[in-house]
PQR file of N, CA, C, O and H, with PARSE charges and radii, in Angstrom:
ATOM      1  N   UNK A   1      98.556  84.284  99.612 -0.4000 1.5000
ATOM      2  CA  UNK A   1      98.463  85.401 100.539 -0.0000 2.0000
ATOM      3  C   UNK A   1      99.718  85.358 101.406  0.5500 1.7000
ATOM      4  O   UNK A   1      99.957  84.329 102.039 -0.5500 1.4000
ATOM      5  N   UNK A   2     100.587  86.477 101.480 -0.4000 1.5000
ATOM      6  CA  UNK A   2     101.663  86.659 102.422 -0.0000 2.0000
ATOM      7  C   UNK A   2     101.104  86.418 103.914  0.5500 1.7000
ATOM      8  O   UNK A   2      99.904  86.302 104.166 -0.5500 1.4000
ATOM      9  H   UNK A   2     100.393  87.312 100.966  0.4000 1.0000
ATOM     10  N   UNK A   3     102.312  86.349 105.026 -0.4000 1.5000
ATOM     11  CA  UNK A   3     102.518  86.649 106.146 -0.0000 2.0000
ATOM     12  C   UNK A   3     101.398  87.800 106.829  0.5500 1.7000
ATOM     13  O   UNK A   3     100.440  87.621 107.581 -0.5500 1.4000
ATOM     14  H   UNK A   3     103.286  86.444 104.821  0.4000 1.0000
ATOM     15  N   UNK A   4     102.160  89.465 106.013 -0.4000 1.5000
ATOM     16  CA  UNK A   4     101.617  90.099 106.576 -0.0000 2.0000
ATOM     17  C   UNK A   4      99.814  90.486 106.622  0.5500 1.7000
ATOM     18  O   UNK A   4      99.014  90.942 107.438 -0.5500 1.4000
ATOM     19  H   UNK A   4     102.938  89.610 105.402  0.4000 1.0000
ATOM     20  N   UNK A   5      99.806  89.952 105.129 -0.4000 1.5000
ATOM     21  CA  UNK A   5      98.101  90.528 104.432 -0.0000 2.0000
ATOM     22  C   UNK A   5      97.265  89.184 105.211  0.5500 1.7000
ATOM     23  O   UNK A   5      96.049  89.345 105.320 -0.5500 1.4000
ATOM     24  H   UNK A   5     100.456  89.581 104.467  0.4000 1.0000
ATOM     25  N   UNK A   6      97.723  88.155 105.640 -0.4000 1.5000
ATOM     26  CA  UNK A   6      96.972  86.760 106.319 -0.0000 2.0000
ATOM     27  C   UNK A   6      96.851  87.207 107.539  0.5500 1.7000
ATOM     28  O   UNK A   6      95.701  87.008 107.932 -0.5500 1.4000
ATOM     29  H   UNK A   6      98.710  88.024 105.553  0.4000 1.0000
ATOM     30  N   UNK A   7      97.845  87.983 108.723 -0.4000 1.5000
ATOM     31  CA  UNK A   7      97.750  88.571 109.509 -0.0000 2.0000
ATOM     32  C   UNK A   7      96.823  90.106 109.973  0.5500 1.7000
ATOM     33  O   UNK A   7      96.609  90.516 111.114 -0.5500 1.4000
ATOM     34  H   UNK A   7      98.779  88.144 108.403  0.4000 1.0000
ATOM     35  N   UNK A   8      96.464  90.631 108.852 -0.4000 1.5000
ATOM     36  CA  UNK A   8      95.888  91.892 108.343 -0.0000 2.0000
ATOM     37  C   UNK A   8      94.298  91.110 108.656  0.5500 1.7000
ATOM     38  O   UNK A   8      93.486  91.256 109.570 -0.5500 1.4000
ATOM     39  H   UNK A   8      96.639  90.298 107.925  0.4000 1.0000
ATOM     40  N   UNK A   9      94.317  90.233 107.424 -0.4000 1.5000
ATOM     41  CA  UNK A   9      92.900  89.415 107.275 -0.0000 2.0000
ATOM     42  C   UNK A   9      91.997  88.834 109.053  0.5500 1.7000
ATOM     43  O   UNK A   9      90.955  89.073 109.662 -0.5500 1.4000
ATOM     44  H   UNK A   9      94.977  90.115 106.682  0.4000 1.0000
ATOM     45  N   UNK A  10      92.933  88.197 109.174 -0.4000 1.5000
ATOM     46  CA  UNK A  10      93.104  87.766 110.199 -0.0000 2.0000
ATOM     47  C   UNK A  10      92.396  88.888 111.570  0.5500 1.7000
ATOM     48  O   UNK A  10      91.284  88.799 112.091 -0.5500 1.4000
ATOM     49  H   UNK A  10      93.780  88.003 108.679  0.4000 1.0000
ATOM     50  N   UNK A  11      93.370  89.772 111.828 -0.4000 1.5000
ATOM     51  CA  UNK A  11      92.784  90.918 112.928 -0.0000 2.0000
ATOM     52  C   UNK A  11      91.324  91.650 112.225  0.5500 1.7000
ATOM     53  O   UNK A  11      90.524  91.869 113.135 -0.5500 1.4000
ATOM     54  H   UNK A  11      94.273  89.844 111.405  0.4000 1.0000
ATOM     55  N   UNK A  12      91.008  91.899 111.432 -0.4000 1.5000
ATOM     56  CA  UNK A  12      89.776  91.711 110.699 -0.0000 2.0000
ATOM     57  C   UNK A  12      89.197  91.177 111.371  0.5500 1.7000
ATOM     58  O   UNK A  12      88.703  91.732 112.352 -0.5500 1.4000
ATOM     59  H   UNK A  12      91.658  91.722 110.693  0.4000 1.0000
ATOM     60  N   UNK A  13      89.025  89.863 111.107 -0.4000 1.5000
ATOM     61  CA  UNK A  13      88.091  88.807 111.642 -0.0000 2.0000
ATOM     62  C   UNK A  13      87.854  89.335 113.053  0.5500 1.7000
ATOM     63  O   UNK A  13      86.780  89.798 113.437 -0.5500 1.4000
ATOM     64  H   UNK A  13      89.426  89.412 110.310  0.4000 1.0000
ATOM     65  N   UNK A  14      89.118  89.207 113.890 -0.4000 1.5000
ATOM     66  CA  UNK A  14      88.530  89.807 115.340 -0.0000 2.0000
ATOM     67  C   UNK A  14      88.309  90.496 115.331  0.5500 1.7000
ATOM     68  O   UNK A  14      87.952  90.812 116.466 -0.5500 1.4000
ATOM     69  H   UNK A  14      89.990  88.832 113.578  0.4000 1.0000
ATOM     70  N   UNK A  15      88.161  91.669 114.305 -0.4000 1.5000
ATOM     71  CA  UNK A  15      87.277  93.064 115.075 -0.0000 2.0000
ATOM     72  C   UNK A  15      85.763  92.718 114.249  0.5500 1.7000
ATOM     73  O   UNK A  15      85.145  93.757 114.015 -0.5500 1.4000
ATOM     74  H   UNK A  15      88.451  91.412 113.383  0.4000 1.0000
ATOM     75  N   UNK A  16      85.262  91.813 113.907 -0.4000 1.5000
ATOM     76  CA  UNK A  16      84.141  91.054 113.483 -0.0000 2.0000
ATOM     77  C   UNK A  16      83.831  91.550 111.507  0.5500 1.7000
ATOM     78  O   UNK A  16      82.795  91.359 110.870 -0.5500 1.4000
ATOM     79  H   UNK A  16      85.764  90.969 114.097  0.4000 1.0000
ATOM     80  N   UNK A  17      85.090  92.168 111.031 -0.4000 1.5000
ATOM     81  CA  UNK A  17      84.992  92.131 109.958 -0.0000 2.0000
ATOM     82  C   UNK A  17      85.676  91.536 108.567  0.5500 1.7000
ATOM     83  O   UNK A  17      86.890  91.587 108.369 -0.5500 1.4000
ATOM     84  H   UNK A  17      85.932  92.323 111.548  0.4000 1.0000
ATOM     85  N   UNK A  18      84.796  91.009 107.702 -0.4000 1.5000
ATOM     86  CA  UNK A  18      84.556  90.212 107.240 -0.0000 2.0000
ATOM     87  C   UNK A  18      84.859  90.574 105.358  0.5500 1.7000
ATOM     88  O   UNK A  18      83.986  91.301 104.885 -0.5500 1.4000
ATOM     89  H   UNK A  18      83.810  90.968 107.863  0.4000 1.0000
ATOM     90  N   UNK A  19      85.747  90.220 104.556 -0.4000 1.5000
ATOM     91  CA  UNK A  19      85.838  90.503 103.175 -0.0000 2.0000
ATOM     92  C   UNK A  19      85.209  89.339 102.325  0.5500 1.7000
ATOM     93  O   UNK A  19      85.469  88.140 102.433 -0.5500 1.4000
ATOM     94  H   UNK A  19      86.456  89.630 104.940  0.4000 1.0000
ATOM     95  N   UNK A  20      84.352  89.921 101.480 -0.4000 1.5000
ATOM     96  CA  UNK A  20      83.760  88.874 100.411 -0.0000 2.0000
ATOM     97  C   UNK A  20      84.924  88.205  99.589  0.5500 1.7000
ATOM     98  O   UNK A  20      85.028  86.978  99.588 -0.5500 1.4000
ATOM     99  H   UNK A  20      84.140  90.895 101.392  0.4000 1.0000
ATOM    100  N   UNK A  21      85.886  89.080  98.821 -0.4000 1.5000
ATOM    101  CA  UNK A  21      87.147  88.460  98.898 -0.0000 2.0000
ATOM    102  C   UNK A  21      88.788  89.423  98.775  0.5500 1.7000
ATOM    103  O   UNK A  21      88.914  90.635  98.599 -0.5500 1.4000
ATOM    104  H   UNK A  21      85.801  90.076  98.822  0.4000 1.0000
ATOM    105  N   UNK A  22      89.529  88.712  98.887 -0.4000 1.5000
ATOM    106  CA  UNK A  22      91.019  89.615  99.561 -0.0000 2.0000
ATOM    107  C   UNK A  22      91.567  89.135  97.940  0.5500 1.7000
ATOM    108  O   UNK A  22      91.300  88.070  97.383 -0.5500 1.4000
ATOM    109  H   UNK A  22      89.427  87.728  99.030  0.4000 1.0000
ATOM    110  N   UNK A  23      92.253  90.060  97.496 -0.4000 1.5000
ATOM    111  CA  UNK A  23      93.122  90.698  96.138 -0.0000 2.0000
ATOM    112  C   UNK A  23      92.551  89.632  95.391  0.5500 1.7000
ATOM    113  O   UNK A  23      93.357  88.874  94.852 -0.5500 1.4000
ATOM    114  H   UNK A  23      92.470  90.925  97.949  0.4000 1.0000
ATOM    115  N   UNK A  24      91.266  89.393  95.229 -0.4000 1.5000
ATOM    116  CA  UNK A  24      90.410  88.626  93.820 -0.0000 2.0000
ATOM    117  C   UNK A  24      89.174  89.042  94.005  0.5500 1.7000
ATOM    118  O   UNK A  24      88.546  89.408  94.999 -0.5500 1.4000
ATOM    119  H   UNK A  24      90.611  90.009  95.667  0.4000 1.0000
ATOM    120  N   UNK A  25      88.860  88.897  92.584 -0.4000 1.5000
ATOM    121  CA  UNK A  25      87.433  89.239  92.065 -0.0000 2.0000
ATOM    122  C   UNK A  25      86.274  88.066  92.547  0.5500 1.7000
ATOM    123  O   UNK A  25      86.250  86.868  92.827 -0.5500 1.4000
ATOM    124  H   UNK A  25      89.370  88.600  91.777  0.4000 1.0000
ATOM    125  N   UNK A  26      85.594  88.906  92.478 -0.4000 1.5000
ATOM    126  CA  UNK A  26      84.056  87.549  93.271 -0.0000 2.0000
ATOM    127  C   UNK A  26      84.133  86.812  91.865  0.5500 1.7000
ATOM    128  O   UNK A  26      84.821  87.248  90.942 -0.5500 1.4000
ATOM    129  H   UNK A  26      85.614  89.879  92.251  0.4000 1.0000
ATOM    130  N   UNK A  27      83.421  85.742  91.789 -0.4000 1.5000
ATOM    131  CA  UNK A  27      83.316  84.518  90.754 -0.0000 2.0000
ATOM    132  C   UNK A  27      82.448  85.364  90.541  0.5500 1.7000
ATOM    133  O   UNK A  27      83.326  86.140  90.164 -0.5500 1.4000
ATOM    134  H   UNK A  27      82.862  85.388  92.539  0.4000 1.0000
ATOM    135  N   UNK A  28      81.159  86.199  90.378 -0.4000 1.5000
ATOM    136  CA  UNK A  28      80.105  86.729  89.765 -0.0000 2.0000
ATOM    137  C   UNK A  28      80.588  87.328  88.529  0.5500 1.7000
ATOM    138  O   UNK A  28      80.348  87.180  87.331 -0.5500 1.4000
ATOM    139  H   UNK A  28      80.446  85.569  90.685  0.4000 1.0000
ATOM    140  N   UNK A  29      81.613  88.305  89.484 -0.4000 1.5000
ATOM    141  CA  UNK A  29      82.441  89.070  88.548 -0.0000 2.0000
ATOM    142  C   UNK A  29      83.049  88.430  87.307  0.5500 1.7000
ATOM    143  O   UNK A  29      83.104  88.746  86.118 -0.5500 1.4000
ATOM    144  H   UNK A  29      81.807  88.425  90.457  0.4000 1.0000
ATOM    145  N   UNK A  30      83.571  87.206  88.186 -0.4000 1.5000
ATOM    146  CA  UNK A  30      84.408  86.783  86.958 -0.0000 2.0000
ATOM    147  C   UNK A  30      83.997  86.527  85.756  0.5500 1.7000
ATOM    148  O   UNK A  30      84.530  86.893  84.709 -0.5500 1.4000
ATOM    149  H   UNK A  30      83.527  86.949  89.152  0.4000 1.0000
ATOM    150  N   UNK A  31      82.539  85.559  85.956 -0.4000 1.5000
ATOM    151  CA  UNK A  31      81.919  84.723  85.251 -0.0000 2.0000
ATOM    152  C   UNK A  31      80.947  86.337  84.449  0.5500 1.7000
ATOM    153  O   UNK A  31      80.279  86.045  83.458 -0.5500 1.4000
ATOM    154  H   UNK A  31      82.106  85.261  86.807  0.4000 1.0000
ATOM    155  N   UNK A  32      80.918  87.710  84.841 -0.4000 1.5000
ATOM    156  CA  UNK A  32      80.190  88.550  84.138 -0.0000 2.0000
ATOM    157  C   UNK A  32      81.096  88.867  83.121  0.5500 1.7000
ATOM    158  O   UNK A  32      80.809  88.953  81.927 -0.5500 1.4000
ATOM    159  H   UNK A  32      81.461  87.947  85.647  0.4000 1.0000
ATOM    160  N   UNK A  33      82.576  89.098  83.797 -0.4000 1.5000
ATOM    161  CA  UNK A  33      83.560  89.802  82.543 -0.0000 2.0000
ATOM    162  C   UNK A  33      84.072  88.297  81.388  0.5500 1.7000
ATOM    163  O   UNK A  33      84.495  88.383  80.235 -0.5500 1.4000
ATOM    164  H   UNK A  33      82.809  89.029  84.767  0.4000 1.0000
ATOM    165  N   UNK A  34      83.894  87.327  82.016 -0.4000 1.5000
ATOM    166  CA  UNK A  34      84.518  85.830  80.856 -0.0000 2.0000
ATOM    167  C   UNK A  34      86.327  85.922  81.423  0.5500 1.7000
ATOM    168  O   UNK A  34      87.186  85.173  80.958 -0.5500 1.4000
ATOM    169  H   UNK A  34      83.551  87.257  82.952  0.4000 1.0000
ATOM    170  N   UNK A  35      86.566  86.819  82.316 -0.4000 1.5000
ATOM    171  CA  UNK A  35      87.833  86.165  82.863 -0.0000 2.0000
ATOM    172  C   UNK A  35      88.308  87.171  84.534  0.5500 1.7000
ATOM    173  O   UNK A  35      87.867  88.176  85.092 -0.5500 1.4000
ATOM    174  H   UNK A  35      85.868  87.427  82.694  0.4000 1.0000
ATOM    175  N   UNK A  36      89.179  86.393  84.742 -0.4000 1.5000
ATOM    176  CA  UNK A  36      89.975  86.982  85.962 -0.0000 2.0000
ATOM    177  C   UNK A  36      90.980  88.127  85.748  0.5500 1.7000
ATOM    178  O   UNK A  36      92.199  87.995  85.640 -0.5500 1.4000
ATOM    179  H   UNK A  36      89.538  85.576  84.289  0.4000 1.0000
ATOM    180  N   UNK A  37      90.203  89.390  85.701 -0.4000 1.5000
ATOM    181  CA  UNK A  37      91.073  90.496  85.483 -0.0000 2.0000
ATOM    182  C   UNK A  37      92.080  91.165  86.690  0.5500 1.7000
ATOM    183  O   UNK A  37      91.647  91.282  87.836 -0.5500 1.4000
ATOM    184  H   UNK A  37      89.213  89.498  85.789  0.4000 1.0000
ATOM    185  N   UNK A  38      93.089  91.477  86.425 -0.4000 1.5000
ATOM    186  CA  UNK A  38      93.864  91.792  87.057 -0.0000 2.0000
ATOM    187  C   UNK A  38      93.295  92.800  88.340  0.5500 1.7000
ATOM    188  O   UNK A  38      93.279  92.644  89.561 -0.5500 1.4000
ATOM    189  H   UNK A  38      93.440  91.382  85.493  0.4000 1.0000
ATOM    190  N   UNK A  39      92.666  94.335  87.085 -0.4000 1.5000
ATOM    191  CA  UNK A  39      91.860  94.990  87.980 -0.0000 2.0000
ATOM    192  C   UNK A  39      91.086  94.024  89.234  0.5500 1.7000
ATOM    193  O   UNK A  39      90.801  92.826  89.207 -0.5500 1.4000
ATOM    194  H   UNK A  39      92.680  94.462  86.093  0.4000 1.0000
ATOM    195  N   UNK A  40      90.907  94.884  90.147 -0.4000 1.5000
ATOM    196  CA  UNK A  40      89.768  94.400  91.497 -0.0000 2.0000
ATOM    197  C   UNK A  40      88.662  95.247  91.264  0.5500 1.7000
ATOM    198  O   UNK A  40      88.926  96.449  91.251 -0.5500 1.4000
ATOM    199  H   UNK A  40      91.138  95.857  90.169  0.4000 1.0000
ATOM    200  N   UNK A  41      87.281  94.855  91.044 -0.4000 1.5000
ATOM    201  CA  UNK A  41      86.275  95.102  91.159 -0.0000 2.0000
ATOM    202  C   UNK A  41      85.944  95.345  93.153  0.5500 1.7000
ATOM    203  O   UNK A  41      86.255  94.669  94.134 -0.5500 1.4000
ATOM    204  H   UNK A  41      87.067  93.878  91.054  0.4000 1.0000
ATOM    205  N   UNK A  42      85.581  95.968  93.066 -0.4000 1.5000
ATOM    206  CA  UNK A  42      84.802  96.718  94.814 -0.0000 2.0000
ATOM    207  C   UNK A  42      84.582  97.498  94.869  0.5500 1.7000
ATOM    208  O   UNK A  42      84.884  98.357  94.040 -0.5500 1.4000
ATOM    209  H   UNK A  42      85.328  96.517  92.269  0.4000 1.0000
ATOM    210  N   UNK A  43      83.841  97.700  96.005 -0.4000 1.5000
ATOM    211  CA  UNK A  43      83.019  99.171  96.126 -0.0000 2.0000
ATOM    212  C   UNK A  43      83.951 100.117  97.156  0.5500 1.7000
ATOM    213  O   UNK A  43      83.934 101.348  97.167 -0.5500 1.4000
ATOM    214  H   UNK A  43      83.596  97.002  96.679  0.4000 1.0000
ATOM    215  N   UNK A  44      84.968  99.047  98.229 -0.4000 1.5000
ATOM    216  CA  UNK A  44      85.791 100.315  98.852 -0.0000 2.0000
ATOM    217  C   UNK A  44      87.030  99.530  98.726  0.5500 1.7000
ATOM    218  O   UNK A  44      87.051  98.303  98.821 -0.5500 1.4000
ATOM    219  H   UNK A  44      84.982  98.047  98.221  0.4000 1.0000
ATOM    220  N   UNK A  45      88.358 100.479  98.448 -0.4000 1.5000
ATOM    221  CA  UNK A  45      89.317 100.035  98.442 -0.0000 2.0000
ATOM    222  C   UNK A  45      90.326 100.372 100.314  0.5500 1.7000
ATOM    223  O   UNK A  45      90.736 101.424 100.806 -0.5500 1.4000
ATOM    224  H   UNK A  45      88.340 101.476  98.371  0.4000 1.0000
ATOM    225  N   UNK A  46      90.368  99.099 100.770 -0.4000 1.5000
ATOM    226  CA  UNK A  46      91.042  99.986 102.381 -0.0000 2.0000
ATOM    227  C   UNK A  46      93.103  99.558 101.877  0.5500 1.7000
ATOM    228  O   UNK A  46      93.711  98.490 101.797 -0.5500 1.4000
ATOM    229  H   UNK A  46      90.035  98.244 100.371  0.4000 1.0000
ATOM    230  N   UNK A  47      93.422 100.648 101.714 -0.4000 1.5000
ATOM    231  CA  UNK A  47      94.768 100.779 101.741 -0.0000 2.0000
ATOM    232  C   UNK A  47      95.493 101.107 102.390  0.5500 1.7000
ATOM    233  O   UNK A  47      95.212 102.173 102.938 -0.5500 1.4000
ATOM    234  H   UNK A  47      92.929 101.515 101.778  0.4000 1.0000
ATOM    235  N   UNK A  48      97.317 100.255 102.899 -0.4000 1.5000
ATOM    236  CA  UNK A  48      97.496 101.010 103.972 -0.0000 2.0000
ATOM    237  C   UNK A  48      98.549 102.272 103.710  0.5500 1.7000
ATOM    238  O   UNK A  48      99.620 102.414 104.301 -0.5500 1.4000
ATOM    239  H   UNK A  48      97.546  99.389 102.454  0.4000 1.0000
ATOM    240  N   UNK A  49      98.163 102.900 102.986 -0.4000 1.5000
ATOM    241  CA  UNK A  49      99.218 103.740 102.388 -0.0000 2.0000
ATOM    242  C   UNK A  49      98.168 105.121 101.977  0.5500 1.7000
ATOM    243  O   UNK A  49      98.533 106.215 101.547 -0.5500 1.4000
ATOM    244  H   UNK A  49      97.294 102.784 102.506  0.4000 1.0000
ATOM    245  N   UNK A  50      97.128 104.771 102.195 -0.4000 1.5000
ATOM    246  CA  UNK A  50      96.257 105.820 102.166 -0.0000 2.0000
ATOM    247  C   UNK A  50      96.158 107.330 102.621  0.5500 1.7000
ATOM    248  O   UNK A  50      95.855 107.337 103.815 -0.5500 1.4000
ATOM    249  H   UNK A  50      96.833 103.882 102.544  0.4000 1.0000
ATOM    250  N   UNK A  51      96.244 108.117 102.317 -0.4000 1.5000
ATOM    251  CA  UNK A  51      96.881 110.158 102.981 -0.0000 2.0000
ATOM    252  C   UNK A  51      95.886 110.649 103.045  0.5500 1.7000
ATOM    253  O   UNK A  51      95.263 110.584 101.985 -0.5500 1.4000
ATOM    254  H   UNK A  51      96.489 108.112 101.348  0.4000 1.0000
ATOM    255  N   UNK A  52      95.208 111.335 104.130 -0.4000 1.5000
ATOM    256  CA  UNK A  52      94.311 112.060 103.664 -0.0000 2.0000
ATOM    257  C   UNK A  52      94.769 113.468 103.566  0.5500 1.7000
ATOM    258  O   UNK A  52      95.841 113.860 104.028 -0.5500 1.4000
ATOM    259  H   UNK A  52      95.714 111.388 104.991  0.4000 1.0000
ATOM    260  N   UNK A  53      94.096 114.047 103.080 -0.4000 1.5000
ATOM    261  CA  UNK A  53      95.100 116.011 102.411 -0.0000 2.0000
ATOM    262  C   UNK A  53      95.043 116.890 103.554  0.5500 1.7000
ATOM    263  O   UNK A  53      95.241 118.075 103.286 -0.5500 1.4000
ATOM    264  H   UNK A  53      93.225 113.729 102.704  0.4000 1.0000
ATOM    265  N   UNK A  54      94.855 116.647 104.582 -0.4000 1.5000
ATOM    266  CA  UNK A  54      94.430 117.111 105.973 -0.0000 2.0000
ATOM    267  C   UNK A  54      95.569 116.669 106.897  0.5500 1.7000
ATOM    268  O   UNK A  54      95.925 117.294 107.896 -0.5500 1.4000
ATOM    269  H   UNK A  54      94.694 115.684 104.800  0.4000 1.0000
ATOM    270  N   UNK A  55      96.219 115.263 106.355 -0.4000 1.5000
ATOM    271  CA  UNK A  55      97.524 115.410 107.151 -0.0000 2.0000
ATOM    272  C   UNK A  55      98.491 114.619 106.341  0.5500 1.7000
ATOM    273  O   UNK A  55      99.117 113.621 106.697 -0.5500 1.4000
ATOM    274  H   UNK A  55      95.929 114.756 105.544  0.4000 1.0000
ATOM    275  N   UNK A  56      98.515 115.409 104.858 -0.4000 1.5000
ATOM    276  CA  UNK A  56      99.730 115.719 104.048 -0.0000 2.0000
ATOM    277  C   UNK A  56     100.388 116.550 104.577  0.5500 1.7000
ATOM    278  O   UNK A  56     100.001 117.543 105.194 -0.5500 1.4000
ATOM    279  H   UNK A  56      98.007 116.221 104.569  0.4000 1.0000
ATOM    280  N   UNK A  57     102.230 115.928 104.212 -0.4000 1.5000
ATOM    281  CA  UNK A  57     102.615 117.781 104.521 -0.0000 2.0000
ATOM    282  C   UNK A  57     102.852 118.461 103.173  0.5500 1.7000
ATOM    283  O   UNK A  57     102.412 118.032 102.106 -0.5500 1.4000
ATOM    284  H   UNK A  57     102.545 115.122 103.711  0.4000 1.0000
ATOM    285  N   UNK A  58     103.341 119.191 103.273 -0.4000 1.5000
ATOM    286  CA  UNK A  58     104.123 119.757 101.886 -0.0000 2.0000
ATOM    287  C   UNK A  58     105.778 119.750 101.807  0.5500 1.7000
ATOM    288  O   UNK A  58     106.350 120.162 100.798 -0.5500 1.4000
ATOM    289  H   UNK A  58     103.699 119.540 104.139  0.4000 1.0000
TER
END
């Protein structure tokens, strides 16, 4: 884990939230598919590069 994403993780924690896990698959996962796929399995992806079309420009 870099600088910045340990720091990311990190302020997380103080705002009391909490990741099952950061750029890896849960062992459930792993042990369901028989390996460590590149893909990330989750239910939300938080990105910081994320746009919403409401304040795209053109």
């Amino acid at each position: 884990m870099g600088e910045a994403l340990s720091k990311a993780v990190e302020w997380c924690r103080e705002q009391n939230f909490e990741f099952d896990a950061v750029n890896d698959n849960l062992p459930e996962i792993i042990e369901f598919y028989g390996h460590n796929s590149r893909k990330i399995s989750c239910d939300y992806y938080i990105d910081d590069r994320m746009l919403l079309p409401e304040n795209a420009k053109a």
